[in-house]
C-alpha positions as CSV (number, residue, x, y, z in Angstrom):
1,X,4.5,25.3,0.8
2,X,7.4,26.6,2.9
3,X,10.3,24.9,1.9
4,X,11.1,24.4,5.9
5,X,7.9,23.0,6.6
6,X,8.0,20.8,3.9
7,X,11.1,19.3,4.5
8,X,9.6,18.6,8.0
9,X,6.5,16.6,6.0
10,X,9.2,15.1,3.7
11,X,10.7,13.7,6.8
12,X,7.7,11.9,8.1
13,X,6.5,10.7,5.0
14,X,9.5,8.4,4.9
15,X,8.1,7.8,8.3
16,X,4.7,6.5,6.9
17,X,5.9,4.9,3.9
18,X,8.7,2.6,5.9
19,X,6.5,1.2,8.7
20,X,4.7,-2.0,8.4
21,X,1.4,-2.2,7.0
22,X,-0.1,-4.3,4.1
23,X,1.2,-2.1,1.5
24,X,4.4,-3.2,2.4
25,X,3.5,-7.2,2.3
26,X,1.8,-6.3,-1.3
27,X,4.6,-5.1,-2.4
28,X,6.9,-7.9,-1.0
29,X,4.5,-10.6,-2.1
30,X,4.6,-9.5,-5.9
31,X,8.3,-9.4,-5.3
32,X,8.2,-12.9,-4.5
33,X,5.8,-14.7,-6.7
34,X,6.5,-11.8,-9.6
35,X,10.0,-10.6,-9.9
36,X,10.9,-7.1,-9.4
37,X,9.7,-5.8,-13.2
38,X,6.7,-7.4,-13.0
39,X,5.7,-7.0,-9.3
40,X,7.1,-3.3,-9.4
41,X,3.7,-2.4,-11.2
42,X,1.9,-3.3,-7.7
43,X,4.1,0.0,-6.6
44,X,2.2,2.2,-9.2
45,X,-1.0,0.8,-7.8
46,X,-0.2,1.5,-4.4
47,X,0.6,5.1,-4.8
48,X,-2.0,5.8,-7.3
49,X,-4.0,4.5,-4.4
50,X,-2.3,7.2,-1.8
51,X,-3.0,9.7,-4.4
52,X,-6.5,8.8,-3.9
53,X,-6.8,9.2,-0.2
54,X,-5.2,12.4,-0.7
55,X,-7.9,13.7,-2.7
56,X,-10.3,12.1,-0.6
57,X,-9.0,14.7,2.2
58,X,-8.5,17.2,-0.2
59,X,-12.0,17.3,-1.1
60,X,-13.6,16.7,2.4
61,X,-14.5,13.2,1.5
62,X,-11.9,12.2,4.8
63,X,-14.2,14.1,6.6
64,X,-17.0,12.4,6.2
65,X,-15.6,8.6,6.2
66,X,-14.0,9.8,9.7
67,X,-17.4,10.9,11.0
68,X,-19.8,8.6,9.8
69,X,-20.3,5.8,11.5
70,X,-22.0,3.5,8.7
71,X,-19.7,4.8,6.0
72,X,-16.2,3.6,7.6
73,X,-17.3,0.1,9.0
74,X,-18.7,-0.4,5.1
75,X,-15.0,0.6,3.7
76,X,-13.5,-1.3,6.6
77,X,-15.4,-4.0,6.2
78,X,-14.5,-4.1,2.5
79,X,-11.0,-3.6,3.3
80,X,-10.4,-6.4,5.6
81,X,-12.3,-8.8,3.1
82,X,-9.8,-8.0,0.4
83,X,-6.9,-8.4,2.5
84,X,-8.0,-11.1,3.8
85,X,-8.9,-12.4,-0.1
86,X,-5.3,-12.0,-1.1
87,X,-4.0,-13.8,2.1
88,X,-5.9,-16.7,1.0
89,X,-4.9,-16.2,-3.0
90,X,-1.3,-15.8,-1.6
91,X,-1.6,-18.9,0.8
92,X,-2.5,-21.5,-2.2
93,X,-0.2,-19.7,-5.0
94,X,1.9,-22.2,-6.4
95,X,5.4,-22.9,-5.3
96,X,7.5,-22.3,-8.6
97,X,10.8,-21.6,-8.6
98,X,11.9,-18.3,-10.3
99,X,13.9,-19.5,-12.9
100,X,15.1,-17.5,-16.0
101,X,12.6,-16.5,-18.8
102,X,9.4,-16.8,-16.4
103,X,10.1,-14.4,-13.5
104,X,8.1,-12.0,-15.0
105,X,5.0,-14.3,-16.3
106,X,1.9,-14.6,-14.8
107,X,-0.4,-11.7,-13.5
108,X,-1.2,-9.0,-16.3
109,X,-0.2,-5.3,-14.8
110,X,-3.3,-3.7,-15.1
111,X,-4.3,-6.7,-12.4
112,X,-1.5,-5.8,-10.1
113,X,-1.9,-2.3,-10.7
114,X,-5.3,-2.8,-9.8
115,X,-4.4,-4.7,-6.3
116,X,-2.1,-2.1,-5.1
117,X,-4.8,0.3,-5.7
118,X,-7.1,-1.2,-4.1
119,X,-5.1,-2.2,-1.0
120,X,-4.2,1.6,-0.7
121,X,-8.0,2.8,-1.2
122,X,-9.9,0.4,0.9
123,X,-8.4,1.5,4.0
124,X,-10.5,4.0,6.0
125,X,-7.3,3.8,8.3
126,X,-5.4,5.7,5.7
127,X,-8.1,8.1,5.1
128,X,-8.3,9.2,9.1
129,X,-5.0,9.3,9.3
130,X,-4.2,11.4,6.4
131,X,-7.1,13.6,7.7
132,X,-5.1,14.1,11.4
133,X,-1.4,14.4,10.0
134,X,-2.1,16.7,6.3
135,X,-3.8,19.8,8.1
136,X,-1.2,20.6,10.1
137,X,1.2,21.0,6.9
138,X,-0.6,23.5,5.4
139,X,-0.9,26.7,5.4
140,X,-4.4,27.7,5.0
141,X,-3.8,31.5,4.2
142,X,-2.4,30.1,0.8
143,X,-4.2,28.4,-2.1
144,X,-4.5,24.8,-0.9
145,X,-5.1,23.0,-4.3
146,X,-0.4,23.6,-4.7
147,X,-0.2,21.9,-1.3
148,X,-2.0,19.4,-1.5
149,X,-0.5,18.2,-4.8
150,X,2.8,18.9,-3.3
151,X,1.6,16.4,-0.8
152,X,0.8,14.1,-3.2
153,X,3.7,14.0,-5.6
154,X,5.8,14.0,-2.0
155,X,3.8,10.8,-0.3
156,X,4.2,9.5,-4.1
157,X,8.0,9.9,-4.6
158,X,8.7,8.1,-0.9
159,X,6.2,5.2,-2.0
160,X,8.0,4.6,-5.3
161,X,11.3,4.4,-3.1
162,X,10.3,2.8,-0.3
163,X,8.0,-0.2,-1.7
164,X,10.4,-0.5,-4.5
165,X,12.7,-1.5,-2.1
166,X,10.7,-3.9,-0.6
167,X,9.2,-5.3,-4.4
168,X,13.4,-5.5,-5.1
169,X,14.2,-7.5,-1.7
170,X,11.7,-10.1,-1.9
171,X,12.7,-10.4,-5.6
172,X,15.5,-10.9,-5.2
173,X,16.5,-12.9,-1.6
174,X,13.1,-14.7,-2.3
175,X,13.2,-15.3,-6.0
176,X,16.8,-17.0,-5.0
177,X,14.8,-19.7,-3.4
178,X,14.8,-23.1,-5.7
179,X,13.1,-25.8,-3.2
180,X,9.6,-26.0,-4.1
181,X,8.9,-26.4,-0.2
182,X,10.7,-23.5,0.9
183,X,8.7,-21.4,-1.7
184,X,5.2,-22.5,-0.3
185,X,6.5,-21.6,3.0
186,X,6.8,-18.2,1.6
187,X,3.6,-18.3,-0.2
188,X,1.9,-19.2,3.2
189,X,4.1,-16.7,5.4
190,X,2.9,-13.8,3.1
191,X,-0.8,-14.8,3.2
192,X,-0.7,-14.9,6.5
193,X,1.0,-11.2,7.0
194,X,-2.1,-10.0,4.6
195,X,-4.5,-12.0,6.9
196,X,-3.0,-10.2,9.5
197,X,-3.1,-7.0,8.3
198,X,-6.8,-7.6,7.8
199,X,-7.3,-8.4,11.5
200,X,-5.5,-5.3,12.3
201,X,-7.9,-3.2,9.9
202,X,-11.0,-4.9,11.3
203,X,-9.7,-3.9,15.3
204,X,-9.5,0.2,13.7
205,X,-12.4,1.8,15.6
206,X,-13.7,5.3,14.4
207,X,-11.6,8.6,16.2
């Protein structure tokens, strides 16, 4: 890829991996009930699940998600349910205060691995918009299978950042917290953002 052209993609993949979107609030909600060792594995999942759309569009899966009908309302369909799943497992998480030697206890990795995955995969928005905002960094009179891993290690390396930042802020502002009410206010406040995003998913219409 040229190097001026991929600074341009480098750019607006900060872009992408800044704004809002649920998996931002994943990674802020492991922050919070986790810690930031423990919840920063619900990063890996996340951009393992990127990786995945990636090769979706790579392969020409994208395509045909964005143009059939009956394929993306069954992904979005799935995808709001799960988001809306962890809002409600988020909602009635217990209020515990992070205190020293069980910040990092609870969920195994492979689980949060697993959920950041899945929040990244399910998401049919991710797929259509990959498909509208990859082609035109690529230069198609060049092997493509280089630029799209290019692409991937790039949308990887701003994830990592990015939602370690946010996993690292909740942990710590958050995991600060000691009044058993003020955590279940959290709790609820972060259920409700991945309720949210859910709603959002469900309102995504086919382009």
């Amino acid at each position: 890829m040229d190097l001026h052209l991929w600074l341009t993609f480098f750019a607006a993949s900060w872009a992408i991996s800044i704004s809002p979107g649920a998996g931002a609030v994943a990674a802020m909600s492991s922050g919070l009930t986790h810690g930031f060792r423990r919840g920063y594995w619900t990063t890996a999942g996340l951009i393992l699940g990127i990786w995945t759309q990636v090769l979706l569009v790579g392969a020409g899966l994208g395509a045909l998600v964005a143009t059939s009908t009956t394929l993306f309302t069954l992904i979005k369909w799935a995808g709001v349910a799960y988001l809306v799943y962890l809002g409600i497992q988020q909602w009635r998480a217990p209020a515990r205060p992070m205190v020293a030697g069980r910040i990092d206890g609870g969920a195994r990795r492979r689980d949060l691995v697993l959920r950041g995955w899945m929040v990244n995969t399910i998401n049919p928005k991710g797929t259509v918009f990959l498909l509208a905002v990859v082609p035109q960094f690529l230069n198609l009179t060049e092997p493509l299978l280089p630029q799209y891993l290019v692409i991937a290690a790039t949308l990887g390396f701003t994830d990592l950042v990015v939602m370690g930042g946010y996993t690292a802020l909740a942990a710590r502002v958050l995991g600060a917290l000691r009044e058993v009410r003020t955590i279940q206010l959290m709790n609820r406040v972060f259920g409700s953002l991945f309720v949210l995003a859910g709603l959002l998913l469900a309102s995504v219409k086919r382009s």
